[in-house]
RONU-210417 format. One record per residue (C-alpha): residue in three letters; x, y, z. Coordinates in steps of 0.1 Angstrom, whole numbers, padded with zeros to 4 digits, always signed. Example, Ala and Ser with C-alpha at 12.3 -4.5 7.8 and 13.67 -1.06 7.14 Angstrom:
// RONU-210417
ALA+0123-0045+0078SER+0137-0011+0071
END
This chain:
// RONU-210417
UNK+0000+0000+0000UNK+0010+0035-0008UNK+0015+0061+0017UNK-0006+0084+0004UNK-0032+0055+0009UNK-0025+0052+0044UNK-0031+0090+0053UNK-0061+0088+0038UNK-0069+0056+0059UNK-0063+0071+0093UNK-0076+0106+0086UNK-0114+0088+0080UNK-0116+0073+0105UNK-0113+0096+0133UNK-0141+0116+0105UNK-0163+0085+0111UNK-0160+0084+0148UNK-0170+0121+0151UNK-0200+0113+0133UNK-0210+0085+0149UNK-0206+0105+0186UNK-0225+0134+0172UNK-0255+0110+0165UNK-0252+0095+0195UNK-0255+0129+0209UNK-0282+0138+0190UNK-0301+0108+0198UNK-0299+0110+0230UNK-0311+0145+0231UNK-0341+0137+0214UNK-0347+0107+0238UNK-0344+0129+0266UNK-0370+0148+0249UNK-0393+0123+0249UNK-0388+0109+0284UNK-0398+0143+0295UNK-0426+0143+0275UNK-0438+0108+0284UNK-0431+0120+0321UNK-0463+0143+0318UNK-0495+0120+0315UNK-0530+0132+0304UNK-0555+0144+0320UNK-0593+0129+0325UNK-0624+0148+0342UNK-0641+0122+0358UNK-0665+0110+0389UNK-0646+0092+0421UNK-0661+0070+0449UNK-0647+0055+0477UNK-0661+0017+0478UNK-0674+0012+0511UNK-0690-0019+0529UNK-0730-0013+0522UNK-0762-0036+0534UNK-0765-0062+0508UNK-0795-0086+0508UNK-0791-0119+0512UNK-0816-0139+0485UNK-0820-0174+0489UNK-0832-0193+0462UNK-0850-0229+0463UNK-0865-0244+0432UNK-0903-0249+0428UNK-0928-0263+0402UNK-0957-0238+0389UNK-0992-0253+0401UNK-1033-0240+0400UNK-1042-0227+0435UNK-1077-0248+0426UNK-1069-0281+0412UNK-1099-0307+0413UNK-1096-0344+0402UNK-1132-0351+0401UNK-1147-0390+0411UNK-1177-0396+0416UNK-1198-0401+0453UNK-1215-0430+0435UNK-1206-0464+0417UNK-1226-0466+0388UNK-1214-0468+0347UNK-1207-0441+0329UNK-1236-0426+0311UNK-1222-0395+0295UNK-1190-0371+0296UNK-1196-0340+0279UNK-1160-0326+0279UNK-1125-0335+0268UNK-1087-0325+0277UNK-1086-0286+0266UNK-1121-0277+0273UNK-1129-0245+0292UNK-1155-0252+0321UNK-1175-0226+0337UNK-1187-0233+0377UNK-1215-0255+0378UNK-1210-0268+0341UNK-1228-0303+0336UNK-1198-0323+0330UNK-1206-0359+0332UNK-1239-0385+0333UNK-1240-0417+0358UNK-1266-0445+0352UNK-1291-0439+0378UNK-1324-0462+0368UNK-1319-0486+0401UNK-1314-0451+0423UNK-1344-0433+0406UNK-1364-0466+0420UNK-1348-0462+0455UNK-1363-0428+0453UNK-1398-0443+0443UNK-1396-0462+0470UNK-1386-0441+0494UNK-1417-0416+0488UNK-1442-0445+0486UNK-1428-0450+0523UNK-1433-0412+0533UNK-1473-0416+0516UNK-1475-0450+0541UNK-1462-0433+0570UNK-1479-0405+0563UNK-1513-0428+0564UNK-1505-0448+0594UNK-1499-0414+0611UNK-1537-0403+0604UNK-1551-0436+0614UNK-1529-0434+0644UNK-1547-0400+0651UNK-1581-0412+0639UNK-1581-0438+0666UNK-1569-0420+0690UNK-1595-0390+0689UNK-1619-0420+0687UNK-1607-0435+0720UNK-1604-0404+0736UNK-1644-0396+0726UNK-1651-0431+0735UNK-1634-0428+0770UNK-1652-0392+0777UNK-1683-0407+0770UNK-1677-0435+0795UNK-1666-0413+0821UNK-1694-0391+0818UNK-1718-0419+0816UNK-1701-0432+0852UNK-1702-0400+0864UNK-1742-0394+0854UNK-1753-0429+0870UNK-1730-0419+0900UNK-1749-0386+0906UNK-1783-0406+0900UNK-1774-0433+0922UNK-1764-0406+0949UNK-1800-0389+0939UNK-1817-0421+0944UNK-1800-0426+0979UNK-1813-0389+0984UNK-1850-0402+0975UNK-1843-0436+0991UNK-1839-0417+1026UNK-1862-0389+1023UNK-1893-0407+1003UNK-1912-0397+0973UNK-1926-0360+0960UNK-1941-0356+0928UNK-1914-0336+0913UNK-1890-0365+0924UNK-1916-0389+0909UNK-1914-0369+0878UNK-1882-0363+0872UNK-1874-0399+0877UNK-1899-0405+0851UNK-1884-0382+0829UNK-1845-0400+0838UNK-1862-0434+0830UNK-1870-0424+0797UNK-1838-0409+0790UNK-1816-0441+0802UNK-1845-0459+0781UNK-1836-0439+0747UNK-1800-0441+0756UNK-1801-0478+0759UNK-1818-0483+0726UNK-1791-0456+0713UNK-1764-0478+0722UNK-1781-0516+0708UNK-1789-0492+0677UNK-1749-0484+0677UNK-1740-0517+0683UNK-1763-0529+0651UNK-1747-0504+0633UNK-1710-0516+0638UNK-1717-0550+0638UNK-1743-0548+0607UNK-1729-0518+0582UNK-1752-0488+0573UNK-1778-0478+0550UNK-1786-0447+0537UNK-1819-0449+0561UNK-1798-0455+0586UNK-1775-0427+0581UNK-1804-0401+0578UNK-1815-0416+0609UNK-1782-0410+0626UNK-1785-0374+0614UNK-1817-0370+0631UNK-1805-0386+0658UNK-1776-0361+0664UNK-1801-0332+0658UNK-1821-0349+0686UNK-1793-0353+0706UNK-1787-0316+0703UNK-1822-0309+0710UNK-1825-0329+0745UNK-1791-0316+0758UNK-1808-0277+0753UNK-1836-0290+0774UNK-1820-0307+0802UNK-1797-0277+0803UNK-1827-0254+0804UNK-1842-0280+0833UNK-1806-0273+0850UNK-1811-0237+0848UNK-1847-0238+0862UNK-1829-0263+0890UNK-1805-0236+0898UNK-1830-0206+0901UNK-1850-0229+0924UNK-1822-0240+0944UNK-1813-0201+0947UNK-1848-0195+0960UNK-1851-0219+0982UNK-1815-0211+0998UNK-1827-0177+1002UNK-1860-0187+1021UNK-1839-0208+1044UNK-1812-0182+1050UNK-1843-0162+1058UNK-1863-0186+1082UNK-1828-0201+1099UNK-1819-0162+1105UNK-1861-0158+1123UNK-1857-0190+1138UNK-1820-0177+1153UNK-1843-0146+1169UNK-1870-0173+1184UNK-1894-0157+1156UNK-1897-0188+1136UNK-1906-0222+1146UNK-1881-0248+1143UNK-1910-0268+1123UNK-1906-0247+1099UNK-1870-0244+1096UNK-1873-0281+1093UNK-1897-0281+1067UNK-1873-0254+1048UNK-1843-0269+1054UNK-1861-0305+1034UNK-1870-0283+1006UNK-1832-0272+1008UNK-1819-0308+1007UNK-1848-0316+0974UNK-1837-0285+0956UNK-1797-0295+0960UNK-1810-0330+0945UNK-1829-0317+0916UNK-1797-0298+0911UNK-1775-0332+0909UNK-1802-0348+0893UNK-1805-0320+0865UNK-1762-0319+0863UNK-1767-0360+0860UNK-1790-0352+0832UNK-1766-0328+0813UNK-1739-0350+0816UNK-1762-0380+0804UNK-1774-0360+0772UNK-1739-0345+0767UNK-1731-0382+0765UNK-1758-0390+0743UNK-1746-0364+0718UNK-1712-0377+0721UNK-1727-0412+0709UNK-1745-0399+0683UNK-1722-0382+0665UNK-1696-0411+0672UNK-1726-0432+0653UNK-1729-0411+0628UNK-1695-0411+0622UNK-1695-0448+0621UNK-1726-0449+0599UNK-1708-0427+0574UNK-1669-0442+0580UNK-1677-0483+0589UNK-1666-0499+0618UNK-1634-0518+0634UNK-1633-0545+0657UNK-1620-0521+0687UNK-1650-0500+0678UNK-1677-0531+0677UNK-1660-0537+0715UNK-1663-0500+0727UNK-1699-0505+0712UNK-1706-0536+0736UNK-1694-0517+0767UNK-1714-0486+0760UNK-1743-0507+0756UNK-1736-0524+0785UNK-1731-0489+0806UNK-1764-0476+0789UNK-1779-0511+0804UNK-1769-0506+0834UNK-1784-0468+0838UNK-1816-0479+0826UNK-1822-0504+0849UNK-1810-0483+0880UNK-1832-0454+0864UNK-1860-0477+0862UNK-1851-0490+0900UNK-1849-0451+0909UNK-1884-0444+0890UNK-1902-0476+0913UNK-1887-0461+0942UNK-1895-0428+0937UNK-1932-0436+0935UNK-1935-0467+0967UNK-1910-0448+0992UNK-1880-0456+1012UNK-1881-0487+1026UNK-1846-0497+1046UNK-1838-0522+1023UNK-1845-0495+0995UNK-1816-0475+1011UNK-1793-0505+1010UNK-1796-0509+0979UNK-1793-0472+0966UNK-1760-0470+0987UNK-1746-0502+0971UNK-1756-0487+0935UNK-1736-0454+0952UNK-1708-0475+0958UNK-1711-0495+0921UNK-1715-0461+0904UNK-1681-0447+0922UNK-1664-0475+0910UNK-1677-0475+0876UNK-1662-0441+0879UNK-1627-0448+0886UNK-1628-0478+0862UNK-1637-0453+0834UNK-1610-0427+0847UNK-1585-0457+0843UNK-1594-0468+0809UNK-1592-0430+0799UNK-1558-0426+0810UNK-1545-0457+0791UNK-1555-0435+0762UNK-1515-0423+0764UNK-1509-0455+0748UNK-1523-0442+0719UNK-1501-0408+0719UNK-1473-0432+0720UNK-1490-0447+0691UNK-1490-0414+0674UNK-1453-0401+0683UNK-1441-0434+0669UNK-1462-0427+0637UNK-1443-0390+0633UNK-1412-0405+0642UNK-1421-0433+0611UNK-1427-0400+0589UNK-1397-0382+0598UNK-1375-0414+0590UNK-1397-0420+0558UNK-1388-0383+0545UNK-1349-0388+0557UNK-1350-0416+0533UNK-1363-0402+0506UNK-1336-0373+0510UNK-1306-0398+0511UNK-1322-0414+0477UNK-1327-0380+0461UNK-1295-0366+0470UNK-1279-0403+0457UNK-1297-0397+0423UNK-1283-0363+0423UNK-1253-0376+0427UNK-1255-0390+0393UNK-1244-0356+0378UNK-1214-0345+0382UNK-1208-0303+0377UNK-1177-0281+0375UNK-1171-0271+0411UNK-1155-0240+0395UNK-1142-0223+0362UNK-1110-0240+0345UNK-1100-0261+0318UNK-1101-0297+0318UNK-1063-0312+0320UNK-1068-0348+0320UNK-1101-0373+0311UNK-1091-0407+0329UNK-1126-0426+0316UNK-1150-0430+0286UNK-1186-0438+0285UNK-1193-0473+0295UNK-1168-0473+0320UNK-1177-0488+0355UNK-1171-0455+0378UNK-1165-0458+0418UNK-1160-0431+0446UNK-1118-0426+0447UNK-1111-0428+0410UNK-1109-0401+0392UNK-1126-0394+0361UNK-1119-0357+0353UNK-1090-0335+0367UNK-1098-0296+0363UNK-1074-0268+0371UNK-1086-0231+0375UNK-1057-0217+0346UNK-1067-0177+0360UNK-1049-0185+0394UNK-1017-0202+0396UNK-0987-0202+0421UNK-0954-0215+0426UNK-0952-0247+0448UNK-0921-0250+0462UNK-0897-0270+0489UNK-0882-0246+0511UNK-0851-0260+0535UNK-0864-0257+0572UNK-0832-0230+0579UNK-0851-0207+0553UNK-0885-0216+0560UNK-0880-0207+0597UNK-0873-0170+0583UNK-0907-0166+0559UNK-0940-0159+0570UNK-0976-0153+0548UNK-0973-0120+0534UNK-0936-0122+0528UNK-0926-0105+0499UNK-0908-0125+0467UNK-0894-0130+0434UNK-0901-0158+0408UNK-0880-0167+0381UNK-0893-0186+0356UNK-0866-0196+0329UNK-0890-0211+0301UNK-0909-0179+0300UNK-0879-0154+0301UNK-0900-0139+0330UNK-0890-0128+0364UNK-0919-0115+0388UNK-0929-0102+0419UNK-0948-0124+0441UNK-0963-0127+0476UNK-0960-0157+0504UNK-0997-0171+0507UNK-0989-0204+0528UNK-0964-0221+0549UNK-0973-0250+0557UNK-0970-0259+0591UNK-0956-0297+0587UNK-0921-0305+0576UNK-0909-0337+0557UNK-0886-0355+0579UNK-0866-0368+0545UNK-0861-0336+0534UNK-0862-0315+0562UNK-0882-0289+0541UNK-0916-0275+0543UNK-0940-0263+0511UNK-0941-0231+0508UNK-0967-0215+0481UNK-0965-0180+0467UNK-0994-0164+0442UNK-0985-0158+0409UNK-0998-0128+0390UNK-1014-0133+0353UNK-0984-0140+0328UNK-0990-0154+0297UNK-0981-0185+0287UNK-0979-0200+0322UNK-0994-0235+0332UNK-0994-0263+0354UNK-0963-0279+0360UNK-0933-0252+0347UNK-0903-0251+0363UNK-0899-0222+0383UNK-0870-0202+0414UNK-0884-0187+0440UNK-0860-0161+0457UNK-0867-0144+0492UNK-0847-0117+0511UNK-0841-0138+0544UNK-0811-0110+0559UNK-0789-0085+0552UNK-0753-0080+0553UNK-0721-0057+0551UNK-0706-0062+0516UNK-0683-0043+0496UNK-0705-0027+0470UNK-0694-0007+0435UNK-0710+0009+0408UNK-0724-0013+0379UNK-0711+0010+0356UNK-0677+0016+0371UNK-0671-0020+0359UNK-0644-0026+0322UNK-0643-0059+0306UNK-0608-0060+0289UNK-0594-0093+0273UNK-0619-0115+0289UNK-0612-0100+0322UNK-0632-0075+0346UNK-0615-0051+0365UNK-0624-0010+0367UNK-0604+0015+0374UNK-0588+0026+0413UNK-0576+0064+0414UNK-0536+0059+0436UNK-0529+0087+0456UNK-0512+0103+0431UNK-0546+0108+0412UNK-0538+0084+0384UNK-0559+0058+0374UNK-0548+0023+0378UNK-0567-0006+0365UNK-0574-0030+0389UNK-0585-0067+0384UNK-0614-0074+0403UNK-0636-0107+0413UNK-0675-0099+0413UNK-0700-0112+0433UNK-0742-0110+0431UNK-0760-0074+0416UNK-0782-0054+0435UNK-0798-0029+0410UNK-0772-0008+0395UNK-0745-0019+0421UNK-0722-0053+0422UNK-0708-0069+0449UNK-0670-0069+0449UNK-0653-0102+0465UNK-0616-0096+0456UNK-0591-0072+0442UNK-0602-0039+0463UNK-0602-0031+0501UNK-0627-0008+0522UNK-0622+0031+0516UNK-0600+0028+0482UNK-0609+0057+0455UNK-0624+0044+0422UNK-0638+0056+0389UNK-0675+0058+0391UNK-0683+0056+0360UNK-0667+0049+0328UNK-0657+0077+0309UNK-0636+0086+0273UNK-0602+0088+0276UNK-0597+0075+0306UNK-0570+0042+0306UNK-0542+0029+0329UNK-0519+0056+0340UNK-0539+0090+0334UNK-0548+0117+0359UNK-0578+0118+0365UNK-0597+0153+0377UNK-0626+0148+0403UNK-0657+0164+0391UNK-0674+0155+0423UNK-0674+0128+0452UNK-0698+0099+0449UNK-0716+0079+0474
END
């Protein structure tokens, strides 16, 4: 090599390494530059919070299944085969709809049944009360026919012991022929209930009622005349017993005065005898009449034989009285009127007994109502049976299921129709005793329903108060409002507030999703921004519980905002909550 070369050689060199230090230079001016620049960060106007720990709810949430609040699987009361069903699955029902037919021929015949039973109760109830106001007319008549030939057998004593007058003789007279007409009243009664009537006959028992009615005026009117003269005559003696008191009047005469008193007293008896013996008398006729008209029964052919018997009886001691009346006491006469005293009294109480086994027949008759009333309940259990051969909507729905055709043997306990009421449904659901324990009715709820995209509020309606010892949970129900599309059997969350606690709470919208991860923004104390990765927990309207990645107190974006990213100040336009 030359050494002109050479020179040239080393005098570039130290040209190139000037160069070189001069860049260098240059460079790092410029990067100096730019650290100074990157050494000022932007600025960003935006809201900033300090997270704090805020009440947070604490929702439970228990799975449930979406039911009617009136669900009806309908079976019949009756067993009987199917005569009709009127509705299929789908159908809309209103309450009270006919929705189904039962056979019912053999029930409509128990019914039949039943009310010919009420018409025979109903009949052995009237005879009962026929025969008993027969018995009871009967038995009065014998009493007062005892008591009549007691009062004349006591008159005839009275005659017996003070001897014959002519208005005693008369008035015997006049009670013979009355015991007379009432003795051939009775064989004439006696014919007719042994015989039948005729339709002579029955005039003639008309007539005799009218003459019945006639003879009882009289002897009333005699009664009346019997009274007045008693009154009289107790007045003269009062009189002559008040003289005879003042040695005026002669106890002859008050003798004499005082017989007349004793005769008066005895017409009186003997006139009440007659009254009773006519009422009597009327009695009988009518009860003939009634016979002529109705027929007789054996009990009433027997009553006939004792009445005749009775009437016997007080004709012959009438026509013992009459004799006696005209001949005159005699001792033996006296006797014999006190025995007849002491036959009649007997008489008496034996007719007093016979009337008070007339309670037999009351019993007779309560028996008979008690016969109706049973009657009629039967007839009500058959009716109500027969009615149990439709069977009706017990309210409005749709028809979900039809378990039977017609033809088909139905039986109480089997269901033939299941109907759900599709305006009212609720969420059914098994709550863990823990929760339970904390819910009452009126307890305020969500439901979730995931097939329906739906989330509503809803209301506690029933806990029930028994828990499954499986489980260890109890139902609880909760009313749903109307949502369409809802039915039977959807799946369904229920979600309750059962507490509250202290959780670190942050603003929804403070909240950045970046590369699949969530974090938001913390402001350091130098007021920068720093994004901060954060775990999140459960939402509570526009705020989000924050589990991880903050602490109590630390600054945050509120809100995001443009501009804002990792490292820029950030200006507070105001403090948050």
């Amino acid at each position: 090599m030359s050494r002109a070369r050479k020179n040239v050689v080393w005098i570039g060199i130290p040209s190139i390494l000037l160069l070189g230090i001069g860049l260098f230079v240059l460079a790092s001016h410029r990067g100096a530059s730019q650290d100074h620049a990157a050494a000022q960060p932007a600025l960003v106007a935006a809201e900033v919070i300090a997270v704090t720990r805020q009440p947070f709810p604490v929702v439970d949430e228990v799975p449930g299944t979406v039911a009617a609040r009136q669900h009806a699987e309908i079976s019949p009361k009756v067993m009987s085969h199917i005569e009709a069903i009127y509705v299929r699955e789908g159908d809309r029902v209103t309450k009270g709809q006919l929705l189904a037919r039962l056979e019912g021929k053999d029930i409509a015949v128990s019914v039949q049944q039943a009310s010919a039973g009420v018409q025979n109760a109903e009949a052995a109830y009237a005879q009962a009360k026929t025969a008993y106001a027969m018995q009871r007319t009967q038995s009065a008549v014998a009493v007062a026919q005892a008591q009549a030939a007691l009062e004349q057998a006591k008159a005839q004593l009275a005659k017996a012991k003070q001897g014959p007058r002519p208005e005693q003789v008369r008035q015997a007279e006049e009670q013979e022929a009355r015991a007379k007409a009432g003795y051939e009243q009775a064989l004439a009664y006696l014919d007719l209930a042994k015989e039948g009537a005729r339709t002579q006959q029955k005039q003639q028992a008309a007539q005799a009622v009218i003459a019945a009615q006639g003879q009882v005026a009289q002897v009333e009117a005699g009664l009346s005349a019997a009274k007045a003269n008693l009154t009289t005559v107790q007045n003269d003696y009062a009189r002559i017993k008040a003289l005879y008191e003042q040695d005026i009047m002669p106890k002859q005469k008050l003798d004499h005065v005082t017989a007349q008193l004793e005769a008066a007293r005895s017409g009186v008896r003997q006139a009440e005898a007659g009254v009773k013996a006519a009422e009597a008398g009327l009695q009988m006729a009518k009860a003939q009449a009634s016979l002529v008209n109705e027929g007789a029964r054996s009990q009433e052919i027997t009553a006939a034989e004792k009445q005749v018997a009775q009437a016997k009886a007080s004709y012959e001691q009438a026509k013992q009285e009459a004799a006696m009346a005209k001949q005159g006491g005699r001792w033996e006469d006296v006797k014999t009127a006190e025995e007849g005293v002491r036959q009649a009294e007997q008489a008496v109480r034996a007719a007093k007994a016979a009337q008070a086994r007339d309670e037999v027949s009351e019993k007779d008759i309560a028996r008979a109502a008690a016969g109706i009333a049973m009657a009629k309940a039967e007839r009500a259990r058959a009716g109500t049976m027969l009615g149990y051969t439709n069977i009706y909507a017990p309210f409005s729905g749709v028809v979900t299921a039809r378990r039977a055709d017609p033809g088909t043997m139905a039986m109480p306990q089997m269901p033939i129709l299941v109907i759900d009421d599709d305006a009212h449904y609720q969420l059914v659901s098994n709550v863990p005793e823990s929760i339970a324990a904390r819910l009452a009715t009126g307890t305020a709820a969500r439901v979730v329903l995931p097939s329906l995209n739906a989330t509503v509020d809803a209301r506690i309606v029933e806990v029930v108060p028994s828990a499954s010892t499986a489980a260890r949970t109890l139902t609880v129900k909760a009313n749903l409002p109307r949502i369409p599309g809802v039915q039977s059997g959807l799946f369904g969350r229920l979600q309750v507030t059962t507490a509250e606690e202290l959780r670190l709470m942050a603003p929804r919208a403070a909240i950045r999703e970046r590369n699949g991860l969530t974090g938001l923004y913390r402001v350091d104390a130098d007021g920068q921004a720093r994004y901060t990765l954060v775990t999140l927990g459960k939402a509570a309207g526009d705020r989000v519980q924050v589990l991880s990645g903050l602490d109590d107190g630390q600054r945050i974006v509120a809100h995001i905002v443009d501009g804002l990213a990792d490292g820029v100040r950030v200006h507070e336009e105001g403090a948050g909550r």
